[in-house]
C-alpha positions in Angstrom: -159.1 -53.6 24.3 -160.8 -50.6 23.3 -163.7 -50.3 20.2 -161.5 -48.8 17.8 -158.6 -51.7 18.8 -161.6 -54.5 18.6 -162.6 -53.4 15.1 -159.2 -53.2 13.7 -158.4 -56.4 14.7 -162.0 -57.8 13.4 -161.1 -56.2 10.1 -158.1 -58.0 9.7 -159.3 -60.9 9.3 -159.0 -62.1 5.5 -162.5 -61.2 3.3 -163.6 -59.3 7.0 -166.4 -57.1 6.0 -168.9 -55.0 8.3 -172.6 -54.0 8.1 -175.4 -52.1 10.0 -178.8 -54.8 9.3 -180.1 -54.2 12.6 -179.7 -50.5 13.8 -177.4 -47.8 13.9 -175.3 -49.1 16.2 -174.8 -52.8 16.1 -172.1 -53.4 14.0 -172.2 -57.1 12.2 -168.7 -58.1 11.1 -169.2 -60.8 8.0 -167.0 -63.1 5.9 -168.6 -63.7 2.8 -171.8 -62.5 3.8 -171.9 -65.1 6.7 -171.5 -63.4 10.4 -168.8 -64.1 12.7 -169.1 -61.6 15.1 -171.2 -58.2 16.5 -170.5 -55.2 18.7 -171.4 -52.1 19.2 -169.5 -48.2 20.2 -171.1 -47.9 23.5 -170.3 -49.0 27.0 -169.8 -51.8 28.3 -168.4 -52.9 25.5 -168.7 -56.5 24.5 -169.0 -58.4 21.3 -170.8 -61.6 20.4 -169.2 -64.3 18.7 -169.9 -67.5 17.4 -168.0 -71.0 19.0 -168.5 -74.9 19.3 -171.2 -75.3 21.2 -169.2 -77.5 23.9 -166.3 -74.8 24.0 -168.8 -72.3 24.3 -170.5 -74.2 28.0 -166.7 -74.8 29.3 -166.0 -70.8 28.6 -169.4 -69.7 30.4 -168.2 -71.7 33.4 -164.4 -70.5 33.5 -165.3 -66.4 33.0 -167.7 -64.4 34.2 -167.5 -62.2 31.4 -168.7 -64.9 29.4 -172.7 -65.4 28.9 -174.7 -67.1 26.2 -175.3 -65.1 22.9 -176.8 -61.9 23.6 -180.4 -62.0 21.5 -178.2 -64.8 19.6 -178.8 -69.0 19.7 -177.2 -69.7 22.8 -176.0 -73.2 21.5 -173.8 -71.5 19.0 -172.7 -68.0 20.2 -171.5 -66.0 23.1 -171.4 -62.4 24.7 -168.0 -61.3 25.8 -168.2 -58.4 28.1 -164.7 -56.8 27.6 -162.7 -55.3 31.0 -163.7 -58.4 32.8 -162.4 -62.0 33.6 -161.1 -62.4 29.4 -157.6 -60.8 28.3 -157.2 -59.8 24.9 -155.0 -62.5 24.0 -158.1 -64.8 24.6 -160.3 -62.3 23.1 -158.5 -62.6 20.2 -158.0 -66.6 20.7 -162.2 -66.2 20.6 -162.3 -64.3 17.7 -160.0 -66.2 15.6 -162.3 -69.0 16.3 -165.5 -67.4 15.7 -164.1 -66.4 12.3 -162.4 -69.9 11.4 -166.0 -71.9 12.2 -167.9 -69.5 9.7 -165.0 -69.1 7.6 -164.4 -73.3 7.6 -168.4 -73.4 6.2 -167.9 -71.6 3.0 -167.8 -73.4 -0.3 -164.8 -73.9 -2.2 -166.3 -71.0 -4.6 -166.1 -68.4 -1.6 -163.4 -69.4 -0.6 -162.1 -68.8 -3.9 -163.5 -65.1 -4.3 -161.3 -64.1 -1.0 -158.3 -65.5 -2.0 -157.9 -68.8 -0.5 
């Protein structure tokens, strides 16, 4: 999966939003204001994203593309280096649950506002 691929399929998701807080090059992708997940356009490409902090150990020992957060709590989020030991089917497996553990925090009021 290339950038352009990464950030389509980050924007899909429902009330998906991105910013620039840190720099001119990390892109944070939000859902209502709440992060789910960062990259950046420059090689090698990888993206943090947020999991359950068991899931998160078992995936660090399965893949070696797979480190703790990346200047992120390690408890909560990982670094996935894409081109390595990850597909994109899990990549996408990943995503979906980054989003659906930020998006399952909201209050019924933001949930509202997108839709849902």
């Amino acid at each position: 999966m290339n950038f352009a691929e990464l950030d389509t399929y980050l924007l899909s998701k429902n009330g998906a939003t991105f910013d620039y807080p840190f720099d001119k090059t990390v892109r944070v992708y939000r859902v209502a204001d709440k992060m789910f997940a960062l990259t950046a356009d420059e090689e090698p490409l990888s993206i943090n994203l947020k999991c359950y902090p068991i899931y998160a150990l078992e995936l660090r020992s399965l893949y070696d593309s797979v480190k703790g957060g990346y200047h992120m709590n390690k408890k909560h989020w990982n670094t996935v280096r894409l081109g390595g030991d990850v597909d994109d089917a899990l990549l996408k497996e990943l995503i979906d649950h980054s989003y659906e553990l930020v998006y399952g925090k909201l209050t019924k009021k933001q949930k509202e506002s997108l839709g849902q």
